[in-house]
C-alpha positions as CSV (number, residue, x, y, z in Angstrom):
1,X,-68.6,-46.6,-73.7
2,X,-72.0,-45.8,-71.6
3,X,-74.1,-46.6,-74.3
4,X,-71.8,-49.8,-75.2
5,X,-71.8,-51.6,-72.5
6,X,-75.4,-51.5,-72.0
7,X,-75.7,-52.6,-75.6
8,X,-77.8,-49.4,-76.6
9,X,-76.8,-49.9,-79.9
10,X,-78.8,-46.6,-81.2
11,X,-77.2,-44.3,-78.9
12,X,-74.1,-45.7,-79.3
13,X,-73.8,-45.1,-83.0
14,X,-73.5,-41.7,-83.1
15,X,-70.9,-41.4,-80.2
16,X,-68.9,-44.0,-82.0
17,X,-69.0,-42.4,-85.2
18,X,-67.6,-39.2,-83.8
19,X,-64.6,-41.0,-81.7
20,X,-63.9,-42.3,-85.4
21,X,-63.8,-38.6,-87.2
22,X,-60.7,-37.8,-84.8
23,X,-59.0,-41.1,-84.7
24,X,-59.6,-44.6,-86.6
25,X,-58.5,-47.0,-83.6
26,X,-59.7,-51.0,-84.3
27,X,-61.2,-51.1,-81.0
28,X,-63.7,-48.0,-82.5
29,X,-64.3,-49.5,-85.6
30,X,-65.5,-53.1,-83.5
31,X,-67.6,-51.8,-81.0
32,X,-69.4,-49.2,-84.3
33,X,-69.8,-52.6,-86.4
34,X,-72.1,-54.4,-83.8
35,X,-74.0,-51.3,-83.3
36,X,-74.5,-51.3,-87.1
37,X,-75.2,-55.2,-87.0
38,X,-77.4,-54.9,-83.7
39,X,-79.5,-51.8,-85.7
40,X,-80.0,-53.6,-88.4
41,X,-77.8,-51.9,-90.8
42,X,-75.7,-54.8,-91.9
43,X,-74.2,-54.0,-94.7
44,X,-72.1,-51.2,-93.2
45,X,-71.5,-53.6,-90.4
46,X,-69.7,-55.3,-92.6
47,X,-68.0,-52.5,-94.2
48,X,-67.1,-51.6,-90.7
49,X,-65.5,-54.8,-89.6
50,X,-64.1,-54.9,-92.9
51,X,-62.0,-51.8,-91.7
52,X,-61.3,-52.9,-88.5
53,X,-60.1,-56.0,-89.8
54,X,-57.2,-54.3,-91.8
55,X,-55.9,-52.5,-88.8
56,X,-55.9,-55.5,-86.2
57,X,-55.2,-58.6,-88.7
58,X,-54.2,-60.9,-85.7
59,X,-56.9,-60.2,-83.6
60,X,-58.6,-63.2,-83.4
61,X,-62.0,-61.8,-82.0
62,X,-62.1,-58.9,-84.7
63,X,-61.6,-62.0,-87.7
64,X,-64.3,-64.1,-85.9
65,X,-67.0,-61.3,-86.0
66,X,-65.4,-60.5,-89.6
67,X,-66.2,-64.2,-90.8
68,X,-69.6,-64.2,-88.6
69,X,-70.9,-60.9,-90.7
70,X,-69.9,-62.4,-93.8
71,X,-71.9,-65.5,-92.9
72,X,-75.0,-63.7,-92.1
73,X,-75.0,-61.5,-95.2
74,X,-74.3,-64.8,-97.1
75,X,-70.7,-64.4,-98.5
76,X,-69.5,-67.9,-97.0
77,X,-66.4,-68.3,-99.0
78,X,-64.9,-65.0,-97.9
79,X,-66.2,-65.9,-94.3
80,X,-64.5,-69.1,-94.1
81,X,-61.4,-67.2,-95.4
82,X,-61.7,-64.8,-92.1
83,X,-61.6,-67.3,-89.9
């Protein structure tokens, strides 16, 4: 969580990544799909929130960022079916 509060993205990843290997939580799965976004590796970002969606479906922060990926990769129908 070092790396993710300071929004090291980078050095987050891979600490994220291996918290995930042992346990998929939704909380994981968020905080690794903005340090995909934030690295510029969107399209598992999305993937990613995609997941995380699925195991929290009433969390209305996860669907927000869910409909905000969407958005910026240009899928507006399915984002505006997120939120």
């Amino acid at each position: 969580m070092h790396f993710v509060r300071r929004e090291m993205w980078a050095e987050a990843t891979p600490h994220l990544e291996r918290s995930l290997a042992s346990n998929e939580d939704a909380l994981t799965l968020f905080y690794l799909s903005q340090a995909y976004f934030q690295t510029q590796n969107k399209g598992q970002a999305l993937e990613t929130i995609e997941r995380c969606a699925k195991l929290a479906p009433d969390n209305p922060t996860m669907l927000l960022k869910l409909g905000e990926y969407r958005a910026q990769m240009g899928k507006h129908s399915p984002a505006l079916e997120a939120l």
